[in-house]
NUGU-510875 format. One line per 2 residues: number of its first residue (from 1); their letters; for each residue x, y, z of C-alpha. Coordinates in Angstrom, 1 decimal, padded with zeros to 4 digits. Example, Ala and Ser with C-alpha at 12.3 -4.5 7.8 and 13.67 -1.06 7.14 Angstrom:
1> as> 012.3/-004.5/007.8 ~ 013.7/-001.1/007.1
This chain:
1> xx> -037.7/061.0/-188.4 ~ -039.4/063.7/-186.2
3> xx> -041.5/066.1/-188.1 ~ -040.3/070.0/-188.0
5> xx> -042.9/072.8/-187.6 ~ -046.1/072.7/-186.7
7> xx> -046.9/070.7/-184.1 ~ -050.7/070.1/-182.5
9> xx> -052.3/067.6/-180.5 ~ -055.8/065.9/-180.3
11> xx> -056.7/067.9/-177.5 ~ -056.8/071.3/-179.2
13> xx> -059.7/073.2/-178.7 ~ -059.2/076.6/-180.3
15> xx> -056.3/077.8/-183.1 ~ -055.3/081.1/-182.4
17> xx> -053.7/084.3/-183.8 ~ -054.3/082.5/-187.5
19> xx> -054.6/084.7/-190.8 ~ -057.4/083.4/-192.6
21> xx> -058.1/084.8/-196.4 ~ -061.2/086.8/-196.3
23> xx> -062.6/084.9/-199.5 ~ -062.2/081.7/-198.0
25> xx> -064.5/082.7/-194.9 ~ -068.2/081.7/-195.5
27> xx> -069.1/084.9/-193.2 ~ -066.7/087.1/-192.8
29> xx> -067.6/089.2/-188.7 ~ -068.9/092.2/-189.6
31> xx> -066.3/093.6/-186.9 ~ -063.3/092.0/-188.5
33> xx> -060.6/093.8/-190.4 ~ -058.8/092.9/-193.3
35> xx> -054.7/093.8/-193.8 ~ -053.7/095.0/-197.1
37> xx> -053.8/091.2/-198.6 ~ -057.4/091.2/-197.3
39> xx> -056.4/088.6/-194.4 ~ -057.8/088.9/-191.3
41> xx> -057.0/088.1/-187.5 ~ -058.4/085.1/-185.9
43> xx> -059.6/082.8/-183.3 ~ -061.4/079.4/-184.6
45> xx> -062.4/077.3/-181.8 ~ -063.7/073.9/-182.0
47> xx> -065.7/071.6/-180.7 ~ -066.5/068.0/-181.6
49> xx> -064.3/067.8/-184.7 ~ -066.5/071.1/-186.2
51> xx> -066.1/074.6/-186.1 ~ -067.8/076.2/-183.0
53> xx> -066.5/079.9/-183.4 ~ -065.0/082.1/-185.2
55> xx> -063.5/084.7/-183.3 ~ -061.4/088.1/-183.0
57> xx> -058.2/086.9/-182.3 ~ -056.6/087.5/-178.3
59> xx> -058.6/085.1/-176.2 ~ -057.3/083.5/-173.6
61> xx> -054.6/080.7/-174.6 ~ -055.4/077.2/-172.4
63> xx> -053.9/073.8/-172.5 ~ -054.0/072.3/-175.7
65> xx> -054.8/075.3/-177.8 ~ -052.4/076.0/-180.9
67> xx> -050.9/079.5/-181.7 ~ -050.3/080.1/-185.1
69> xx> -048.3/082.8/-184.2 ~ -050.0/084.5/-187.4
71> xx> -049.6/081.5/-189.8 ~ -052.4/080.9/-192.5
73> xx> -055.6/078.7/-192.1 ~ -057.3/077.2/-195.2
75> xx> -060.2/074.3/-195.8 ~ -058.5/071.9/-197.2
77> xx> -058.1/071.5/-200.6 ~ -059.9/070.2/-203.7
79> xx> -058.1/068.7/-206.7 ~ -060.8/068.5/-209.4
81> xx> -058.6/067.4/-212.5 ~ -056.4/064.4/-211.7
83> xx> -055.2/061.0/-213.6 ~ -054.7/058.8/-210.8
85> xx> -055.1/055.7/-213.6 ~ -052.0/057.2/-215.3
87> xx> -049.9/057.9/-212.2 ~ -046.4/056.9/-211.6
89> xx> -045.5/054.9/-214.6 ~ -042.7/057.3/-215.6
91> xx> -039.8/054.9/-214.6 ~ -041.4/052.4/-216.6
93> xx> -042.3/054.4/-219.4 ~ -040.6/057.7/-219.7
95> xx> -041.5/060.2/-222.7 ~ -038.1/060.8/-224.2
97> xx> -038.6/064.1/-225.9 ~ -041.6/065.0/-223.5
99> xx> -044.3/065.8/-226.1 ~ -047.9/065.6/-226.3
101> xx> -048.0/063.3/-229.2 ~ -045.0/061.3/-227.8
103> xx> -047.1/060.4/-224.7 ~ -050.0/059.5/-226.1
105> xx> -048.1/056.9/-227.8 ~ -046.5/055.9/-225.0
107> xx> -049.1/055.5/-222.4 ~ -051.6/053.7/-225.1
109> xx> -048.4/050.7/-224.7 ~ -048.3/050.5/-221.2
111> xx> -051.9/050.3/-220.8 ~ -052.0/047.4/-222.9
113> xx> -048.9/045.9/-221.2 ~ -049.6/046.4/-217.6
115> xx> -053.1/047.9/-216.8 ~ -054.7/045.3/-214.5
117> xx> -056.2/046.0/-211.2 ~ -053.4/044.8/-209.5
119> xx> -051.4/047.2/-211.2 ~ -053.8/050.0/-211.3
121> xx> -055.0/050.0/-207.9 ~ -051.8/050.7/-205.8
123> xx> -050.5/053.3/-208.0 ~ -054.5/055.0/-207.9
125> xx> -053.7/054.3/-204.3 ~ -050.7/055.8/-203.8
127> xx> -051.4/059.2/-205.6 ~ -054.3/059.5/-202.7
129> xx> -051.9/059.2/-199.7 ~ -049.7/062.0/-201.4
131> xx> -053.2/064.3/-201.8 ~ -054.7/063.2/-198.3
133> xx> -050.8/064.3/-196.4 ~ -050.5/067.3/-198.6
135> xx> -054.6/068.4/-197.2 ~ -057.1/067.2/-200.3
137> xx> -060.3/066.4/-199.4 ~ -062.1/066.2/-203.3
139> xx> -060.3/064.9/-205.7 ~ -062.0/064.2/-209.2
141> xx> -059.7/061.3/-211.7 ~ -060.1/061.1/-215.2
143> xx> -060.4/057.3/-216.3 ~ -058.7/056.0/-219.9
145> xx> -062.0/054.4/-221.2 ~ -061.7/052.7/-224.0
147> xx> -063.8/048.7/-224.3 ~ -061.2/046.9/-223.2
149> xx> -060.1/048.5/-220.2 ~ -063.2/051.0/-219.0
151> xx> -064.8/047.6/-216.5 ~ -061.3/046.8/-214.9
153> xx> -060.0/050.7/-214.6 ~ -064.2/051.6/-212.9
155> xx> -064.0/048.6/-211.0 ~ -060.9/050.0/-209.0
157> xx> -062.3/053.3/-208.8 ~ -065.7/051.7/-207.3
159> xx> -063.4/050.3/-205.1 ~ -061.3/052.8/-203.8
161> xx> -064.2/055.6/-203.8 ~ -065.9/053.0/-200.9
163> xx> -062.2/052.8/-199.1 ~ -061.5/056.3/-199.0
165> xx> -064.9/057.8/-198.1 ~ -064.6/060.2/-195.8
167> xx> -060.9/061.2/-196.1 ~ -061.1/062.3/-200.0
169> xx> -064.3/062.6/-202.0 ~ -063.4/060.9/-205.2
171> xx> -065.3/061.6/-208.3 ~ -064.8/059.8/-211.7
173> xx> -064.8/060.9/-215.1 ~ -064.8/058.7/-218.8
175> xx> -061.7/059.8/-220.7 ~ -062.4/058.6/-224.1
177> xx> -061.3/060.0/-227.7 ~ -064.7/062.5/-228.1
179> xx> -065.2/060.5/-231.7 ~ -065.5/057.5/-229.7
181> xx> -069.6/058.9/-229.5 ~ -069.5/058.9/-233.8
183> xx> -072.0/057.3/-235.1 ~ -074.6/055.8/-231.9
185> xx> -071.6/054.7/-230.3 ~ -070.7/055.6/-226.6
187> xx> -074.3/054.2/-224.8 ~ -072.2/051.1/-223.2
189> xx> -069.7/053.6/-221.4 ~ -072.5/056.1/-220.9
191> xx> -074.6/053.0/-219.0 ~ -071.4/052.6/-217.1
193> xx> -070.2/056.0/-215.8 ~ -074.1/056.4/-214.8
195> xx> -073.9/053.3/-213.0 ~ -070.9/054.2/-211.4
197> xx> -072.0/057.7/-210.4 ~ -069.5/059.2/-212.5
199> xx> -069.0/062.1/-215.3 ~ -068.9/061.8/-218.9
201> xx> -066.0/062.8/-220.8 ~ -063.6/063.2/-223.7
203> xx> -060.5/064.3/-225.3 ~ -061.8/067.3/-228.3
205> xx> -060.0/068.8/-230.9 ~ -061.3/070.1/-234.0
207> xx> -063.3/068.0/-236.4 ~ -065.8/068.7/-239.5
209> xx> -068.3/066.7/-237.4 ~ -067.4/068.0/-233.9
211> xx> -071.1/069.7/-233.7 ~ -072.7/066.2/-233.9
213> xx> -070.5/064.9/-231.4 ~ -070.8/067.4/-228.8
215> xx> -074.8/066.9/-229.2 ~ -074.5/063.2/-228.7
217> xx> -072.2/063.6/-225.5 ~ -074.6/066.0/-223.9
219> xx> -077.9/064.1/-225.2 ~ -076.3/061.2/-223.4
221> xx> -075.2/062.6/-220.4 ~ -078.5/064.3/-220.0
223> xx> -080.6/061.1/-220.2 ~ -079.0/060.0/-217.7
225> xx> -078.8/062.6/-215.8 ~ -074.6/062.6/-215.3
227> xx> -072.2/066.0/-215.4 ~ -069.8/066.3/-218.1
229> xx> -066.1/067.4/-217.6 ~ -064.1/067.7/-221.5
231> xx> -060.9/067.7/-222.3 ~ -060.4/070.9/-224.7
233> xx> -058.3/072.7/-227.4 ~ -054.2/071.4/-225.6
235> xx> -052.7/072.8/-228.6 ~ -051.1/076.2/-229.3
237> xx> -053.1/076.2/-232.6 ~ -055.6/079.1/-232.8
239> xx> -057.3/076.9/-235.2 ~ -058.9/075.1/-232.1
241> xx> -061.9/076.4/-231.3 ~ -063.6/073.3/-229.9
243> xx> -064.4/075.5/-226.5 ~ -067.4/077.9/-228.6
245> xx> -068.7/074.8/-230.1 ~ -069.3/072.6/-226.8
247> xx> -070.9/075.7/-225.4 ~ -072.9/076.2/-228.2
249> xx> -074.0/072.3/-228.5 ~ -074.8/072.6/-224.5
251> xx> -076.9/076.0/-225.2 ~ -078.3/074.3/-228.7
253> xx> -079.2/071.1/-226.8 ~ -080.2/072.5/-223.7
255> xx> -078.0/070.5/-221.5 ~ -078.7/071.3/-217.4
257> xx> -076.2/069.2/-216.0 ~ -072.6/070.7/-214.7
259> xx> -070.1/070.9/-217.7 ~ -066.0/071.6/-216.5
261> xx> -063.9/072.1/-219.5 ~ -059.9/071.6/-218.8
263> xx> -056.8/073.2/-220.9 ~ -058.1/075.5/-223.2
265> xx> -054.4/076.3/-224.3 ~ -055.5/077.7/-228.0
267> xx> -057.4/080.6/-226.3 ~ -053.6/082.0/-225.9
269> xx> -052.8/081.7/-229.1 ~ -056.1/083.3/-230.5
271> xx> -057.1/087.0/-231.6 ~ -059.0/089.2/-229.5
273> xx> -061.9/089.0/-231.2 ~ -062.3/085.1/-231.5
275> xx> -061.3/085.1/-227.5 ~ -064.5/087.2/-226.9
277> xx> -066.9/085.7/-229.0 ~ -065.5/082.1/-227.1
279> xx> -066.1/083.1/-223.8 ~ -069.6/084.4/-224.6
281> xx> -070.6/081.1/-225.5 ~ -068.8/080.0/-222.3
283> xx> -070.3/082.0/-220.0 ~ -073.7/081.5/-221.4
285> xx> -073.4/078.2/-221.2 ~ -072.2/078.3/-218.0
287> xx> -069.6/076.3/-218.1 ~ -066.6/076.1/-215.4
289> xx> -062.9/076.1/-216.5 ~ -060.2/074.3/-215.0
291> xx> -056.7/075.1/-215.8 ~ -053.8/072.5/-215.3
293> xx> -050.5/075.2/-215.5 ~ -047.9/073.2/-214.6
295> xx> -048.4/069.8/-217.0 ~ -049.5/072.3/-219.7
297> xx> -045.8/074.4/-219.3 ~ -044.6/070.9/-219.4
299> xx> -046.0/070.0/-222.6 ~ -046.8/072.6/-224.7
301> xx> -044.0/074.5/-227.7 ~ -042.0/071.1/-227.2
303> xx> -038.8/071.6/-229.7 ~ -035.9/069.9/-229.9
305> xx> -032.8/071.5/-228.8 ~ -035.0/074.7/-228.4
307> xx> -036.6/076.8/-225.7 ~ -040.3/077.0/-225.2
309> xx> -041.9/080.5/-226.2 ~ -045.3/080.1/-226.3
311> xx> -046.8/078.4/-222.9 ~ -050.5/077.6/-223.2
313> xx> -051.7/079.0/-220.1 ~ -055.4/079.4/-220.7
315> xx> -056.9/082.9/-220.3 ~ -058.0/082.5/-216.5
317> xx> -058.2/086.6/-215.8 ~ -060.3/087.1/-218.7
319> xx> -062.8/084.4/-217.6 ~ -062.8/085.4/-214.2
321> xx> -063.5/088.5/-214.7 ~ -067.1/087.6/-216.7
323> xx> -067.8/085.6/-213.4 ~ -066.7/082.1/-214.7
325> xx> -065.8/079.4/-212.5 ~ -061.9/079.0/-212.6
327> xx> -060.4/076.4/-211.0 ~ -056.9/075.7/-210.4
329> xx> -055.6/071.5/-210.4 ~ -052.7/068.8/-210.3
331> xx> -053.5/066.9/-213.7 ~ -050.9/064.2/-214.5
333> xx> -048.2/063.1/-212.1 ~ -045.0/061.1/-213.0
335> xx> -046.5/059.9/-216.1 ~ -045.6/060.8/-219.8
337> xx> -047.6/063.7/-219.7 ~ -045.9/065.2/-216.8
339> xx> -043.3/064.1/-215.4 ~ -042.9/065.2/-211.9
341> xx> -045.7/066.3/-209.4 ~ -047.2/065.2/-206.1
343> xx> -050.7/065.7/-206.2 ~ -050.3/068.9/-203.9
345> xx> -053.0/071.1/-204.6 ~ -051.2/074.1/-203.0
347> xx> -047.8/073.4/-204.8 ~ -050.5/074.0/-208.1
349> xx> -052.2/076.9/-206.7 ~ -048.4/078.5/-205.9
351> xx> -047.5/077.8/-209.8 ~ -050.3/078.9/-211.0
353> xx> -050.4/082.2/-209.2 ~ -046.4/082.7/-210.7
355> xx> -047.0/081.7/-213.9 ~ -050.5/083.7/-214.5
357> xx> -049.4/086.7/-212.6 ~ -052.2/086.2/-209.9
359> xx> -050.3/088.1/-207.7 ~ -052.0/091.6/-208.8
361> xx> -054.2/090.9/-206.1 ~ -053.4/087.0/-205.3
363> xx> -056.2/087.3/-202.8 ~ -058.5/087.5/-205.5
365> xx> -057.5/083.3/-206.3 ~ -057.6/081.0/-202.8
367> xx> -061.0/079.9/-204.1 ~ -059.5/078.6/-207.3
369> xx> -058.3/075.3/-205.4 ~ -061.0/075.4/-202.6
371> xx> -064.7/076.4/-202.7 ~ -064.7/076.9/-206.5
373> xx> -063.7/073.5/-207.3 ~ -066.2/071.9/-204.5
375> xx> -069.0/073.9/-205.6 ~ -068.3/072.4/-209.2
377> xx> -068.0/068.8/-207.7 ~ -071.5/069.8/-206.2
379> xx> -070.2/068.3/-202.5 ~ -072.0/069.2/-199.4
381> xx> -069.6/071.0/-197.5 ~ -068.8/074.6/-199.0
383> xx> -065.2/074.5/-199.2 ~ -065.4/077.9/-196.9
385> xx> -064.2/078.2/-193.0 ~ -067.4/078.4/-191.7
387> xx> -069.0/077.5/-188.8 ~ -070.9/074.5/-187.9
389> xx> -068.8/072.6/-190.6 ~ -066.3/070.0/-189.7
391> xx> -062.6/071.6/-189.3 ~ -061.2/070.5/-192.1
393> xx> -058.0/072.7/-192.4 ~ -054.7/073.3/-193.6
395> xx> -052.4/075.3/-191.0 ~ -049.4/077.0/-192.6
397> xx> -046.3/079.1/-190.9 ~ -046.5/081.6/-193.5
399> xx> -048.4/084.8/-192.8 ~ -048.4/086.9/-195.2
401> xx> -048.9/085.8/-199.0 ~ -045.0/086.2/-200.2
403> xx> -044.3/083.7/-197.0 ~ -046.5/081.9/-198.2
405> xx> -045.8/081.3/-201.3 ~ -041.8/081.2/-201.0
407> xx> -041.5/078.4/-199.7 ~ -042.9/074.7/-200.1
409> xx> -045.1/075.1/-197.0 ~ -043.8/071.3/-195.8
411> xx> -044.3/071.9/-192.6 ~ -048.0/072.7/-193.3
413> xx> -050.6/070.9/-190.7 ~ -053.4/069.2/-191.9
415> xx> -056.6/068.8/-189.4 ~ -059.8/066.8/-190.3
417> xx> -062.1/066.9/-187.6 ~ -060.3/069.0/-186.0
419> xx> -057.8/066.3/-185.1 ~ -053.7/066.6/-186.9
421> xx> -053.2/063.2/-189.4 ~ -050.2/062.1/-190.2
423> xx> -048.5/064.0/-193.2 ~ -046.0/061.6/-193.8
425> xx> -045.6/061.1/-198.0 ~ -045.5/057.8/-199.3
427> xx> -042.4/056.5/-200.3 ~ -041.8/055.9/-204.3
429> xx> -039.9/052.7/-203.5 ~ -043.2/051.4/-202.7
431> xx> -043.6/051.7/-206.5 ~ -040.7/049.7/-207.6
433> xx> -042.5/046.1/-207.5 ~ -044.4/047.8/-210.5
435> xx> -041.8/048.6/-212.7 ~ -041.5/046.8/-215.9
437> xx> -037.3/045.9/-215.2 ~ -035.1/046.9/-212.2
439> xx> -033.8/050.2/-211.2 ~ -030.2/050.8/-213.1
């Protein structure tokens, strides 16, 4: 089937008349001029697979150039919290009332069921075609950790981190219960996600001994000189204040790696004065936040027969605005923690400027699933347009943000070194050899 849209060719040397977000240009030409949605006008040209120029737009067209015609340029994208492990089990294990405590349940069976390499690895597999066609090039997966399964489920990662180097960045994260550290527990799976190259993590709620944990998570990351990236507070209880006390362990133990904290759904639920003291001890910290809207809307006020009030959002404005990292990502996908999703870090960044209210101004936010999630990953490139760096892009038809943002951007083009790949999705019938009994 011949694809609609865009259309380039490995001959192009310069995209032309392309709107580029401001923000998302390492150096923005002191002679450019930004529209009302802060976009400006522009000629990239490039050269060996990297950016040579950045220029006014209205040169010259020649043979093989491509005219955007006013379409938007990005970097392509970076999906910094992900499950591939988890992905694409939901025909084999669907959550039936589409709870949090329903799919823990649930996914904790299948794992023991059916969580071998040869199980793992094409569904791990899979959800990095969708996020290499849909213009990923960092992608960071949480890993289910526990004894029994940490070697086979790191093994595959090893493994598919060496295959896909160069196309997606892949970075790997422990995804334990945080009490799984009680005690002098957790050096095995530290030893490991050090040897792997990986981050440590865990899944924290409130606990009477949550201090002591936090303390041994960061002690042990430090010695070994890993990042940390926590699951936090995905429960509409203002109870949950686990977000101040892993910044205070990381001030109180003096913790100088990179710490990403994901969810932080209670801060919506909390008073004004609890949300300031939190982010305080956040921002001191220095801590980066990563908020997953669209599994979280999917999960969180569950009732029976009744419609969701309170959504969980995490308070991403009120972060930003005291200069903390916010990032924008994918979390699960067609598991019983969500179940839809592609691993399309733009279909995220779309959501997540609907369902926060972004939109007042949304330029403010391209960073949130670009150079803000790189510069967390602590990758080379800068996520930014900028020149000298490979061209790495996503070209869109939509100009202007509402065009944008209407529509699915299907059509969208994805270059890496400067050359168009193919952005044909994988097909979910490849799945269906992994399904525990036959379509009905």
């Amino acid at each position: 089937m011949p694809r609609r849209g865009l259309t380039t060719a490995p001959t192009a040397r310069t995209i032309r008349n392309a709107r580029i977000p401001r923000t998302l240009l390492d150096e923005p030409p002191a002679e450019f001029e930004a529209d009302g949605e802060d976009l400006v006008v522009a000629d990239i040209a490039i050269a060996e697979g990297r950016i040579a120029a950045i220029d006014a737009a209205g040169g010259e067209r020649v043979a093989g150039d491509i005219d955007l015609d006013g379409g938007q340029v990005w970097p392509c994208l970076a999906d910094i919290h992900t499950h591939l492990d988890l992905g694409h089990i939901w025909q084999r294990a669907p959550n039936p009332d589409g709870s949090l405590e329903t799919a823990f349940g649930i996914v904790a069976a299948d794992r023991l069921a059916h969580w071998r390499a040869e199980d793992l690895r094409p569904r791990m597999e899979f959800g990095l075609r969708c996020a290499y066609a849909h213009g990923t090039r960092a992608l960071r997966t949480h890993l289910l950790s526990p004894p029994e399964q940490a070697d086979t489920s790191w093994g595959v990662f090893r493994e598919l981190r060496d295959d896909w180097r160069g196309r997606i960045e892949l970075q790997g994260v422990s995804l334990v219960p945080v009490e799984a550290f009680a005690d002098g527990d957790g050096e095995g799976l530290a030893d490991l996600v050090a040897g792997c190259g990986g981050l440590l993590g865990a899944v924290c709620f409130a606990r009477p001994d949550i201090d002591g944990l936090f303390d041994r998570v960061f002690r042990l990351a430090g010695d070994r000189g890993i990042d940390v990236d926590l699951h936090i507070d995905e429960a509409l209880d203002p109870g949950q204040k686990t977000l101040r006390s892993a910044a205070e362990a990381a001030i109180r133990t003096r913790f100088g790696g990179r710490v990403q904290c994901g969810h932080c759904c209670s801060l919506s639920v909390q008073s004004d004065d609890d949300v300031e003291r939190t982010l305080d001890g956040v921002a001191e910290a220095g801590f980066a936040i990563v908020s997953l809207p669209m599994c979280n809307l999917y999960l969180m006020d569950r009732r029976v027969d009744a419609t969701p009030r309170r959504r969980g959002v995490t308070l991403v404005r009120e972060m930003a605005a005291r200069g903390i990292p916010v990032s924008f990502a994918s979390d699960n996908c067609r598991d019983p923690f969500y179940g839809y999703g592609d691993h399309d870090a733009f279909e995220v960044f779309t959501q997540a400027v609907r369902v926060a209210h972004l939109d007042t101004p949304v330029a403010a936010w391209p960073r949130s699933v670009t150079a803000t999630p790189v510069d967390v990953m602590g990758l080379d490139s800068p996520g930014l347009i900028k020149i000298g760096e490979p061209a790495d892009l996503v070209l869109f038809r939509g100009r202007g943000y509402s065009e944008l943002l209407t529509r699915p951007q299907a059509d969208r083009v994805v270059l890496r070194d400067g050359e168009a790949i193919d952005t044909t999705l994988p097909d979910h019938r490849e799945l269906d050899a992994l399904r525990a009994a036959p379509a009905r």
